[in-house]
N, C-alpha and C positions, 0 to 999 in steps of 0.2 A: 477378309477382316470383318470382324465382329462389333458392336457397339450395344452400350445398353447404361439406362440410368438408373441408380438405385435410390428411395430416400430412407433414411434412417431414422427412427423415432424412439426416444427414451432419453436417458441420459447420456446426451454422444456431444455435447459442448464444454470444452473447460477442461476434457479429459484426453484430448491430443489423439484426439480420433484421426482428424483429418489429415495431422503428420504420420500416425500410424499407417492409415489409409496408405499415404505415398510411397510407405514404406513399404507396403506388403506390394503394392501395382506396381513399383517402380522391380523388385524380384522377381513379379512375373512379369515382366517386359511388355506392361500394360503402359498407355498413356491417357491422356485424360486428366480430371481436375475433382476436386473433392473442398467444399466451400460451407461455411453456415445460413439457412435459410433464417428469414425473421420467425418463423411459428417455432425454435428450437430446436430443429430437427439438420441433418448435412447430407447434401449431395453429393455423392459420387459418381463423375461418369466416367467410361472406359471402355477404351479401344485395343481392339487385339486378338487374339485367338478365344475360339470359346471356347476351351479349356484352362484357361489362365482365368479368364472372365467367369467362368462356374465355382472355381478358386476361391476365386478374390470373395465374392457373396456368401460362398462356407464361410470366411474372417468375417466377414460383414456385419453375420450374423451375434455374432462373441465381440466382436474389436479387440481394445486395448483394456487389460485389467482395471481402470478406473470407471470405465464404459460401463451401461445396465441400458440393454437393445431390448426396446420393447415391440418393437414391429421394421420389416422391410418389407420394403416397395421394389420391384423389380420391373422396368421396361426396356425392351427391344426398340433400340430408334436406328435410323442413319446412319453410317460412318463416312461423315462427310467434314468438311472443315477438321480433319484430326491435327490433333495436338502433336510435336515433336515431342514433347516429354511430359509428365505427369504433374502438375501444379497443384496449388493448396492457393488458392482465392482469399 
C-alpha cells in the first residue's frame, strides 16, 4: 500500500472539490480524507495502490468544472493510521 499528500492551490473552495475528491477516490478504492486548509487551498491524502493514487492526481490536476487549479503539491508520506474509507473533513 501506497500513501501520499497532495495540496491544491487555486480556486478549489466553494466548488465541491472535496466531495468530488471523494468521489473520484472512493471509484478507485482509495481511502483517505480531503479537508480545507485556512491559506484557501484542500488537502487530499490517499491510501492504496499506486496506480489508483497516479489516477487520482491526473483529476487533481482539473477537479470538478467549477474548480481553476493553479498548482499541486505532491508528497510521499507513511501509510500508517489508514483510514477505513475516504472522508471530507
Amino acid at each position: 500500500m501506497k500513501a501520499a499528500r497532495f495540496v491544491v492551490r487555486g480556486k478549489v473552495q466553494g466548488v465541491f472539490f472535496r466531495a468530488s475528491a471523494r468521489e473520484q477516490a472512493m471509484a478507485l478504492d482509495l481511502t483517505g480524507y480531503a479537508r480545507n486548509l485556512v491559506d484557501g487551498s484542500v488537502e487530499v491524502v490517499v491510501y492504496g495502490e499506486a496506480s489508483a493514487i497516479d489516477r487520482l492526481e491526473t483529476w487533481l490536476r482539473d477537479g470538478p468544472d467549477a474548480a481553476e487549479v493553479d498548482q499541486l503539491y505532491r508528497e510521499e508520506i507513511g501509510a500508517h493510521d489508514v483510514p477505513a474509507e475516504f472522508l471530507v473533513k
